[in-house]
Chimera marker file (.cmm) of the C-alpha trace (Angstrom):
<marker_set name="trace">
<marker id="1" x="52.466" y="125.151" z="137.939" r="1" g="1" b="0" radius="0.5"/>
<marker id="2" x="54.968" y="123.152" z="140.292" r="1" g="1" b="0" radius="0.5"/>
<marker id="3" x="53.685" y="120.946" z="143.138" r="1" g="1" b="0" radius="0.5"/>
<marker id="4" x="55.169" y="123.391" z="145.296" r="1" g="1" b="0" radius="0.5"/>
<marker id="5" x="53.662" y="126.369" z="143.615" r="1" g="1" b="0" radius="0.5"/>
<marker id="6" x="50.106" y="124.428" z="143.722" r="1" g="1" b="0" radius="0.5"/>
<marker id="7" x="51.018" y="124.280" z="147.860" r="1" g="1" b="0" radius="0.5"/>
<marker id="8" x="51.374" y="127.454" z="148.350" r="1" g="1" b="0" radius="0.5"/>
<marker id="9" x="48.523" y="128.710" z="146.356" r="1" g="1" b="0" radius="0.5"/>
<marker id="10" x="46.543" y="126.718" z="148.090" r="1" g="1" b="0" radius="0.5"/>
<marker id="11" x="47.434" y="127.776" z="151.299" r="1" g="1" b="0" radius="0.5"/>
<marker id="12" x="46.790" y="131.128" z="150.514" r="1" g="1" b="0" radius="0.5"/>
<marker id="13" x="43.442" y="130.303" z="149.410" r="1" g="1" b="0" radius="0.5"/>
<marker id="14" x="40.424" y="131.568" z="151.422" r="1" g="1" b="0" radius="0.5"/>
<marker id="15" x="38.706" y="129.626" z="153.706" r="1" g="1" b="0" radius="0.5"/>
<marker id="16" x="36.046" y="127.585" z="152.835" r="1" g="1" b="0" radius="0.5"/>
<marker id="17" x="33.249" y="126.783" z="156.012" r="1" g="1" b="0" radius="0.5"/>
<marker id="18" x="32.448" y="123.328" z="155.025" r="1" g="1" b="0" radius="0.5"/>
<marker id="19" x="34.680" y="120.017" z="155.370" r="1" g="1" b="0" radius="0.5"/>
<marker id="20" x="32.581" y="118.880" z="152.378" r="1" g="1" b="0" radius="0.5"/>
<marker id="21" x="33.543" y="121.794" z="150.329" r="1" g="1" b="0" radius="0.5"/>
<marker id="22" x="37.533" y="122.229" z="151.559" r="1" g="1" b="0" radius="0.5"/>
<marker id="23" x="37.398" y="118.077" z="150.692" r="1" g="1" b="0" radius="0.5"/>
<marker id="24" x="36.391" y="118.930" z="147.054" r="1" g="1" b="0" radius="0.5"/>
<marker id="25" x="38.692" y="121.770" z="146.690" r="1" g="1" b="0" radius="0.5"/>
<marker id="26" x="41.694" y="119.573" z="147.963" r="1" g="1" b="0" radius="0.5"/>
<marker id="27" x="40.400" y="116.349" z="145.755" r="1" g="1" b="0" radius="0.5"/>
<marker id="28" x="40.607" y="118.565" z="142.589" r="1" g="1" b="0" radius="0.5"/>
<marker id="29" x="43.802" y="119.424" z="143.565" r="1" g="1" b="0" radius="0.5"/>
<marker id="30" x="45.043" y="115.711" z="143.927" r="1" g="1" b="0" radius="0.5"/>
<marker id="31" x="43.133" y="115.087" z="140.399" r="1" g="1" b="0" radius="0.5"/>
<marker id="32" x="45.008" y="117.735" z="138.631" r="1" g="1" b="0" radius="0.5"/>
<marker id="33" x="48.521" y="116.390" z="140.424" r="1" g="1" b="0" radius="0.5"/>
<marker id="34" x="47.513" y="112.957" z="139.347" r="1" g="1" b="0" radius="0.5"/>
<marker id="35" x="46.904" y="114.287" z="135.416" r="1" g="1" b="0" radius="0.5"/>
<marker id="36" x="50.167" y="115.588" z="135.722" r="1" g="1" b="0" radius="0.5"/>
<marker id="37" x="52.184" y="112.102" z="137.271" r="1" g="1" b="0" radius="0.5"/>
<marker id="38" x="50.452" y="110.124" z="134.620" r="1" g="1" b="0" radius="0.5"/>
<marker id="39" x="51.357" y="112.722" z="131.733" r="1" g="1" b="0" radius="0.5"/>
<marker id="40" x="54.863" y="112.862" z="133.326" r="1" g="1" b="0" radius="0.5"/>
<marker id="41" x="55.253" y="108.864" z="133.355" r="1" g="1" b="0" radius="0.5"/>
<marker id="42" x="53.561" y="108.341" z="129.788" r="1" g="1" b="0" radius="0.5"/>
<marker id="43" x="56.734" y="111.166" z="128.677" r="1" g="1" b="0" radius="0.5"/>
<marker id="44" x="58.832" y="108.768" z="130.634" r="1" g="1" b="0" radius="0.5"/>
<marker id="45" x="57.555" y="105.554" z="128.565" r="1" g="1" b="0" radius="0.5"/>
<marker id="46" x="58.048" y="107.639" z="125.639" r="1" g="1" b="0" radius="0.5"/>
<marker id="47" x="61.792" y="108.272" z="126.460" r="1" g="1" b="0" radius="0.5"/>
<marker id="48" x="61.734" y="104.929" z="127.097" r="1" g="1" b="0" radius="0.5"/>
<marker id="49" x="60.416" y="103.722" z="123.595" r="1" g="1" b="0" radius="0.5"/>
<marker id="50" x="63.206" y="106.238" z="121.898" r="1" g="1" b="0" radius="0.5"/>
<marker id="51" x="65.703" y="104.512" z="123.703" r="1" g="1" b="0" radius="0.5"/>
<marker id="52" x="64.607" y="101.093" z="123.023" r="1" g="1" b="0" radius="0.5"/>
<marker id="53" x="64.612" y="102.147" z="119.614" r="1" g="1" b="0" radius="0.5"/>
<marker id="54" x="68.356" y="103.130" z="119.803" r="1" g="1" b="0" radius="0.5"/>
<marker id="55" x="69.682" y="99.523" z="121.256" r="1" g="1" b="0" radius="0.5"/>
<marker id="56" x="67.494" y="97.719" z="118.421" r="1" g="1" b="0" radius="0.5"/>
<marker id="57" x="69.472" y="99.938" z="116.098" r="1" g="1" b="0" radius="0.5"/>
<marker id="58" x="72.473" y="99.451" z="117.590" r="1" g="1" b="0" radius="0.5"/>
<marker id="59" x="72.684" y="96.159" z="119.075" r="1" g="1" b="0" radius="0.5"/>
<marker id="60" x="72.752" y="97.065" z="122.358" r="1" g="1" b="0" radius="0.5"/>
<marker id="61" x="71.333" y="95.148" z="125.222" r="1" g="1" b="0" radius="0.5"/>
<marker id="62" x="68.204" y="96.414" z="126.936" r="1" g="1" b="0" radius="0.5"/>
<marker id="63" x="69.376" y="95.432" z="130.610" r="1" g="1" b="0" radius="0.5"/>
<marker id="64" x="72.005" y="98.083" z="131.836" r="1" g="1" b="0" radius="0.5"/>
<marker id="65" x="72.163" y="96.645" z="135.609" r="1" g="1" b="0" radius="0.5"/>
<marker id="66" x="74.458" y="99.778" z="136.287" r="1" g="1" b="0" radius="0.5"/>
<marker id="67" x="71.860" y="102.305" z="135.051" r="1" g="1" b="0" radius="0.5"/>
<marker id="68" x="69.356" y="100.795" z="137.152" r="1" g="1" b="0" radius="0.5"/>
<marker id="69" x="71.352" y="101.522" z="139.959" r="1" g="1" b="0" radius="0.5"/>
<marker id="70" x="72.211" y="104.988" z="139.363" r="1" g="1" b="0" radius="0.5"/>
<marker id="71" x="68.176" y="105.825" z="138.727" r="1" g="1" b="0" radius="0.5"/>
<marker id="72" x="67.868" y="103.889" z="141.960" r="1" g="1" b="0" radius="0.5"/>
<marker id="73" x="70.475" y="105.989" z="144.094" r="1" g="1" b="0" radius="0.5"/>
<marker id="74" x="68.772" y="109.269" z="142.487" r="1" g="1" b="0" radius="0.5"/>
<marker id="75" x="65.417" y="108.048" z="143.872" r="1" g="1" b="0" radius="0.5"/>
<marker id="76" x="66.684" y="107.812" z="147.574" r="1" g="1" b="0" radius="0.5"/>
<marker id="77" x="68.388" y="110.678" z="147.768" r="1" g="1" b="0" radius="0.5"/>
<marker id="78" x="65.501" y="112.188" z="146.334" r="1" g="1" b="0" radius="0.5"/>
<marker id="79" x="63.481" y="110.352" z="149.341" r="1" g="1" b="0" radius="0.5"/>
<marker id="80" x="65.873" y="111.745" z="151.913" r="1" g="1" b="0" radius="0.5"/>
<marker id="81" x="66.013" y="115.043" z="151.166" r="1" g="1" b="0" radius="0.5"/>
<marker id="82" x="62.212" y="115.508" z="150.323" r="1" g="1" b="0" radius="0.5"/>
<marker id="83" x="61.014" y="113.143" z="153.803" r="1" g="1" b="0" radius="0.5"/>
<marker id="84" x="59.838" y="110.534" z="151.973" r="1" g="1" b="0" radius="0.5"/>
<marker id="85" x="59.734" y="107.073" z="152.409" r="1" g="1" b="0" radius="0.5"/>
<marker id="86" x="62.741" y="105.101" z="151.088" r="1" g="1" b="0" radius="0.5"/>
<marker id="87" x="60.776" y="101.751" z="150.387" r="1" g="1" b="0" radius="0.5"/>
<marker id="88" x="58.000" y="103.889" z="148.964" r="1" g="1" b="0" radius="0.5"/>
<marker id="89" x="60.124" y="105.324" z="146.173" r="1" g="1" b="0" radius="0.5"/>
<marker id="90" x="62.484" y="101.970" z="145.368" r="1" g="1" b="0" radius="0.5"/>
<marker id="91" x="59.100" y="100.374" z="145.087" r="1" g="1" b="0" radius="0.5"/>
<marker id="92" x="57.714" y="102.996" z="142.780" r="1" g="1" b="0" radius="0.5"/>
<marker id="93" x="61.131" y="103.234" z="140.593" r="1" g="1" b="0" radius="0.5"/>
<marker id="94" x="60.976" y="99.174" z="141.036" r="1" g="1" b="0" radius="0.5"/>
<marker id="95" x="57.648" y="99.327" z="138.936" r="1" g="1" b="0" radius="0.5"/>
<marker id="96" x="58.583" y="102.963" z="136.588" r="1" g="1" b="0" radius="0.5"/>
<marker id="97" x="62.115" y="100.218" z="135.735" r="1" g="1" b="0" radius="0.5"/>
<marker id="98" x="60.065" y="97.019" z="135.050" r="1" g="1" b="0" radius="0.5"/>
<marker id="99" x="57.745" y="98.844" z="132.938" r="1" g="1" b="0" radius="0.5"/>
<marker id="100" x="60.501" y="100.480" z="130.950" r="1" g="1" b="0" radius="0.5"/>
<marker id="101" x="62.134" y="97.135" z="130.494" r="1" g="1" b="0" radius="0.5"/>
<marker id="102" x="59.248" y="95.694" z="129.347" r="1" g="1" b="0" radius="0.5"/>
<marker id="103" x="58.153" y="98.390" z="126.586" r="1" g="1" b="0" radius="0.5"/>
<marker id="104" x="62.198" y="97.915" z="125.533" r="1" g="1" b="0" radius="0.5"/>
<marker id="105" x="62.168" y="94.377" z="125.570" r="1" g="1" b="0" radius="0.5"/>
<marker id="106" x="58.924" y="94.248" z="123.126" r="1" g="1" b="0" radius="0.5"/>
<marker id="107" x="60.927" y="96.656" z="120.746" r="1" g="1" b="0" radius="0.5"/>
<marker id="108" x="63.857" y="95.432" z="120.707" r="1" g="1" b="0" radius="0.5"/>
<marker id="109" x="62.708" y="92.077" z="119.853" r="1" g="1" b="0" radius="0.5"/>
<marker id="110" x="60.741" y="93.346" z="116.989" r="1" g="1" b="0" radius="0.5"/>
<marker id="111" x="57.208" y="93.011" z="118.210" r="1" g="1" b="0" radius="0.5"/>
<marker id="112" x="54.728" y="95.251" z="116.372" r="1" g="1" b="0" radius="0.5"/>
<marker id="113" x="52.535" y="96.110" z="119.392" r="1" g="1" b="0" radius="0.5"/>
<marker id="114" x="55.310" y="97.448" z="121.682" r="1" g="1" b="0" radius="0.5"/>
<marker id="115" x="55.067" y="100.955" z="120.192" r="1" g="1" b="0" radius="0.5"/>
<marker id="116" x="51.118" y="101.252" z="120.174" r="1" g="1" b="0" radius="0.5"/>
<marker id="117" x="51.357" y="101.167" z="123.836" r="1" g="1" b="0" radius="0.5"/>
<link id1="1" id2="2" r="1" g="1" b="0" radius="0.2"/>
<link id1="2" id2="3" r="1" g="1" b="0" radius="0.2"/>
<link id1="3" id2="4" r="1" g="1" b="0" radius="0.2"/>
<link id1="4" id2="5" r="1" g="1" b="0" radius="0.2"/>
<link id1="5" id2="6" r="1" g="1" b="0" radius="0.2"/>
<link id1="6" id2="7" r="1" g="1" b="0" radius="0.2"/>
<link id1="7" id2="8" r="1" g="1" b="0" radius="0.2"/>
<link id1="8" id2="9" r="1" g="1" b="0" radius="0.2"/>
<link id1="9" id2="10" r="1" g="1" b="0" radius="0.2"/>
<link id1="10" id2="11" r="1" g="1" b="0" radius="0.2"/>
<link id1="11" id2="12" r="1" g="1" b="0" radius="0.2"/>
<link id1="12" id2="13" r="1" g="1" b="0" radius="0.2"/>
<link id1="13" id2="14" r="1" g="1" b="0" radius="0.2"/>
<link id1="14" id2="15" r="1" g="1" b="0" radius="0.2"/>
<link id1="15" id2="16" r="1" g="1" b="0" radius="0.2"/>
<link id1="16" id2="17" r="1" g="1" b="0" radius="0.2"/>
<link id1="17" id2="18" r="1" g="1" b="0" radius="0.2"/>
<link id1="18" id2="19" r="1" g="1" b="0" radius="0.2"/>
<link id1="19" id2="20" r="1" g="1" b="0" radius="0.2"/>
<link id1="20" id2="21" r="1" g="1" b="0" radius="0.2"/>
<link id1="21" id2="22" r="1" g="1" b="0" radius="0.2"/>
<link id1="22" id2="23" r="1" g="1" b="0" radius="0.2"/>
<link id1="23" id2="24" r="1" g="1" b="0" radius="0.2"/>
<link id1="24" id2="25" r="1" g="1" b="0" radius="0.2"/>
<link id1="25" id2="26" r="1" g="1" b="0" radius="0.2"/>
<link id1="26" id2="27" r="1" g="1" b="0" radius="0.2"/>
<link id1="27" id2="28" r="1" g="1" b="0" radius="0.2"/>
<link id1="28" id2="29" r="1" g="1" b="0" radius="0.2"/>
<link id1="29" id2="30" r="1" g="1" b="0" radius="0.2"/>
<link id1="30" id2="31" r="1" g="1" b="0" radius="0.2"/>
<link id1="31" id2="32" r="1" g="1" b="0" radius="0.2"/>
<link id1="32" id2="33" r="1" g="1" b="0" radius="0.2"/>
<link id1="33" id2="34" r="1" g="1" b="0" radius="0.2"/>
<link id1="34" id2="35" r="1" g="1" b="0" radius="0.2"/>
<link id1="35" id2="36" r="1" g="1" b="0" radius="0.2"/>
<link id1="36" id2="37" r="1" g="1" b="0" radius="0.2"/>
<link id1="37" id2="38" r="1" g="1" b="0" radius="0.2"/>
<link id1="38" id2="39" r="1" g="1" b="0" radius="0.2"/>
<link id1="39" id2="40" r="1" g="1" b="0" radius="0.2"/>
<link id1="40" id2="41" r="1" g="1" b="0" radius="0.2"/>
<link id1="41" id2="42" r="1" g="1" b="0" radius="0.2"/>
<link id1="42" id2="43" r="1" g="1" b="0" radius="0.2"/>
<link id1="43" id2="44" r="1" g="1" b="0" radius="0.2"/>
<link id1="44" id2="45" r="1" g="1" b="0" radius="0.2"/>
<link id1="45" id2="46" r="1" g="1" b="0" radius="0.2"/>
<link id1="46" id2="47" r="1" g="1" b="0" radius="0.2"/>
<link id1="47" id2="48" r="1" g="1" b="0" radius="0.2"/>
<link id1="48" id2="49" r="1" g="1" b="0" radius="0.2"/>
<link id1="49" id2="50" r="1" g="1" b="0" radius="0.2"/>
<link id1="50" id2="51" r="1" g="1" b="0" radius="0.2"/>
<link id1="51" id2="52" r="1" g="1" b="0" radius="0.2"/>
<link id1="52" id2="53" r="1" g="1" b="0" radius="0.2"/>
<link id1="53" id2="54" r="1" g="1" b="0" radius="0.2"/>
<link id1="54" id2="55" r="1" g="1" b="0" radius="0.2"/>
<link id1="55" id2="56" r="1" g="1" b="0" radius="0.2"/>
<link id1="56" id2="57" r="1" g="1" b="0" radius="0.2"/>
<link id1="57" id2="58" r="1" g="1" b="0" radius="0.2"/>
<link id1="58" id2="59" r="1" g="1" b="0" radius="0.2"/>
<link id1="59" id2="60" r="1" g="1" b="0" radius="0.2"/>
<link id1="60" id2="61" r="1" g="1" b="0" radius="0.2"/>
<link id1="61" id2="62" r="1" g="1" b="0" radius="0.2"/>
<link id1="62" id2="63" r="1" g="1" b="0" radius="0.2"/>
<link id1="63" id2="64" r="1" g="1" b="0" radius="0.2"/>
<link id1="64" id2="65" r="1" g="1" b="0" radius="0.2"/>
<link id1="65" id2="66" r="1" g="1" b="0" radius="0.2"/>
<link id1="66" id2="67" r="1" g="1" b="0" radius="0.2"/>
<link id1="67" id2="68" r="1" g="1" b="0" radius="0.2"/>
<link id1="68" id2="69" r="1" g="1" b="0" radius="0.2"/>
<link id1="69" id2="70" r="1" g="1" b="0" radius="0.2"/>
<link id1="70" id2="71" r="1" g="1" b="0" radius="0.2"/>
<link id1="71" id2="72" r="1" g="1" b="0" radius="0.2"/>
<link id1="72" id2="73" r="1" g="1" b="0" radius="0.2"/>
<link id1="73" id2="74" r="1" g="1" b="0" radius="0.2"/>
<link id1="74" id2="75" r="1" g="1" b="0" radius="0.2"/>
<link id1="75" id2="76" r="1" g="1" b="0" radius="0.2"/>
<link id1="76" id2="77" r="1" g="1" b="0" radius="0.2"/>
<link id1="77" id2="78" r="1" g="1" b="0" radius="0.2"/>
<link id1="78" id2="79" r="1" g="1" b="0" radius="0.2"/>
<link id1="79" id2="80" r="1" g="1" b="0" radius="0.2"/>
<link id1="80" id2="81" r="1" g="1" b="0" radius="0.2"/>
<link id1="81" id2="82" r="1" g="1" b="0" radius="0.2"/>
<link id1="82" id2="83" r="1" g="1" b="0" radius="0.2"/>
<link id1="83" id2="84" r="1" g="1" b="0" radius="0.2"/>
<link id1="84" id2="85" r="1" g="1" b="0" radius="0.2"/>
<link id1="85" id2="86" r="1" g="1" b="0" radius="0.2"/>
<link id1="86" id2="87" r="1" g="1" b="0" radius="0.2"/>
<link id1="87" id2="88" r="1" g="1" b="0" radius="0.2"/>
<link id1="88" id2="89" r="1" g="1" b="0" radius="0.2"/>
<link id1="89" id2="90" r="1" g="1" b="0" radius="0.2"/>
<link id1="90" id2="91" r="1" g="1" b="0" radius="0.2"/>
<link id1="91" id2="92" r="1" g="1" b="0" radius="0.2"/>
<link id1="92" id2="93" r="1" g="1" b="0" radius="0.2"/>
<link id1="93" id2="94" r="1" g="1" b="0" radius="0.2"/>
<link id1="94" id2="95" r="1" g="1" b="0" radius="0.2"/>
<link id1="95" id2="96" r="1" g="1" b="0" radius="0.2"/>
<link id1="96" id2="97" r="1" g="1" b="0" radius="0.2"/>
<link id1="97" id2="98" r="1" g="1" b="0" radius="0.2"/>
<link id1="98" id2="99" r="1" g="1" b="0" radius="0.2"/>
<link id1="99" id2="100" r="1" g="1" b="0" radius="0.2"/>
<link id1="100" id2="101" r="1" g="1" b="0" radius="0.2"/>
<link id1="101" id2="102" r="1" g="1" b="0" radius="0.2"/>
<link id1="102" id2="103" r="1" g="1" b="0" radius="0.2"/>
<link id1="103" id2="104" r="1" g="1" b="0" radius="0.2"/>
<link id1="104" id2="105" r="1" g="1" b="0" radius="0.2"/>
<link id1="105" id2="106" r="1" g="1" b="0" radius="0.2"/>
<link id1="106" id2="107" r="1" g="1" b="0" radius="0.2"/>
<link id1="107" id2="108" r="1" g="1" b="0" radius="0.2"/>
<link id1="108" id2="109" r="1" g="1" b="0" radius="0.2"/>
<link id1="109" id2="110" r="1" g="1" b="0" radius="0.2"/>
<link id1="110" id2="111" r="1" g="1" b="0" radius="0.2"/>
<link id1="111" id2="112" r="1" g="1" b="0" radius="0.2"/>
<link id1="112" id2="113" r="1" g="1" b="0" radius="0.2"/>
<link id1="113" id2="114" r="1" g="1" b="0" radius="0.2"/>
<link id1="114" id2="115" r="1" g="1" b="0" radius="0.2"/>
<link id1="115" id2="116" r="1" g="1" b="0" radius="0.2"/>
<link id1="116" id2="117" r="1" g="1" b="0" radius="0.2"/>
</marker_set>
């Protein structure tokens, strides 16, 4: 189920009398969309370790400046059309990048713990 099918579902949800209880209904909520980031960015790392594997193979260099840019640019136009915050999601991508860099960086130098991560 999409974020925006979770929304909607929820909205058509009954109405619950308690804050408490409308709290704990929109916390599981958040707890299942959070499941679902981290699954998403582990698939990401994954990609990640695939393509690491690649440039070790092939000799090519783990920084590509001009990728970075283009999966910046996607990010903010992302931001604009959804309403969110610009610096928000260049800091997130900022961290999702340096991570990715880093898993690369330990397999393409041969490490033996890169991939157990």
């Amino acid at each position: 189920m999409s974020v925006t099918d979770r929304h909607h579902a929820a909205a058509q949800a009954p109405v619950v009398s308690s804050p408490d209880a409308e709290l704990d209904i929109l916390r599981a909520e958040l707890d299942a969309i959070d499941r679902d980031l981290l699954d998403t960015v582990r698939a990401r790392l994954e990609v990640c370790e695939r393509v690491a594997d690649l440039k070790r193979r092939h000799g090519v260099a783990v920084f590509q400046p001009g990728r970075m840019e283009v999966v910046h640019r996607r990010a903010q136009d992302y931001a604009r059309t959804h309403g969110l915050s610009g610096e928000f999601v260049r800091a997130l991508y900022t961290l999702l990048i340096d991570e990715a860099c880093r898993v690369e960086d330990e397999i393409v130098s041969g490490d033996p713990g890169a991939e157990a991560n």
